[in-house]
N, C-alpha and C positions, 0 to 999 in steps of 0.2 A: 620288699627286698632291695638291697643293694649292691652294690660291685661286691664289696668283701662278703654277704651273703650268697650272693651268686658262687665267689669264688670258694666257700666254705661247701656248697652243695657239690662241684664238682669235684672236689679235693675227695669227700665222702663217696663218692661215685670212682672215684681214682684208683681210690683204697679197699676194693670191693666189697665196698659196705659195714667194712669193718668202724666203727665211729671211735674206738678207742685207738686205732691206727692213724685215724684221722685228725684226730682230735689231737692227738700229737704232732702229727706234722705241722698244725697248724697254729701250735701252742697256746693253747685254750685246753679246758677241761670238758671231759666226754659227757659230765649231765651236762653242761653250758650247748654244747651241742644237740643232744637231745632237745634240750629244751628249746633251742632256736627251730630245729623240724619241727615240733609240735605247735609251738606258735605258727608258723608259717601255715601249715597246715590244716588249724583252725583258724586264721582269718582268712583265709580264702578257700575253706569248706571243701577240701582237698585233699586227696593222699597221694603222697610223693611217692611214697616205696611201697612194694611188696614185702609182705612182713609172715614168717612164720617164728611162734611160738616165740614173740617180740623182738625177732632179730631180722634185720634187712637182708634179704635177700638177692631184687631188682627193682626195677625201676615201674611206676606203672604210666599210663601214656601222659599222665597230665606229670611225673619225673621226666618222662624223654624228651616234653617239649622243655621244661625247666632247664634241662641239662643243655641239650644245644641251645637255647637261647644264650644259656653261663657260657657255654663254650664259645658262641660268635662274640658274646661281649668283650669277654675278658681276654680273647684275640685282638679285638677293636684297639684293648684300651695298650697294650702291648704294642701296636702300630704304632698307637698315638704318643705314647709315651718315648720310641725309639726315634719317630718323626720329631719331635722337640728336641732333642739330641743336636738334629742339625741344623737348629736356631744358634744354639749353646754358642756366646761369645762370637755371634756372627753380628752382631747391630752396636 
């Protein structure tokens, strides 16, 4: 996974699970979506969500730790990126 995956997992978690809600905001298409949770979730032999009658419903413990980990990161990278800001035309 990477930042923009991370930030794709939360965006879907934002969106209560809705992946065609998401998959708009995020402007990408909802199987590209799909398809990115299923990969993720077979290479690391994992289920991210709770799923009834193939629709996401929450999260399951190995989602909650994904989701905050996305959520401290992609905080992280918001600091970092606003901390540069005050480099901007200072050297």
């Amino acid at each position: 996974m990477n930042i923009k995956h991370l930030n794709y997992f939360r965006e879907i978690v934002n969106c209560e699970f809705n992946l065609s809600e998401a998959a708009r905001k995020l402007n990408i298409t909802q199987p590209s979506l799909s398809m990115l949770i299923s990969s993720w979730e077979n290479s690391y032999d994992i289920c991210l969500f709770k799923k009834i009658n193939s629709r996401f419903t929450g999260l399951t413990g190995a989602g909650e730790y994904v989701y905050n980990y996305a959520t401290e990161m992609l905080e992280k990278q918001e600091v970092f990126y606003k901390g540069l800001e005050d480099y901007k035309n200072v050297e």
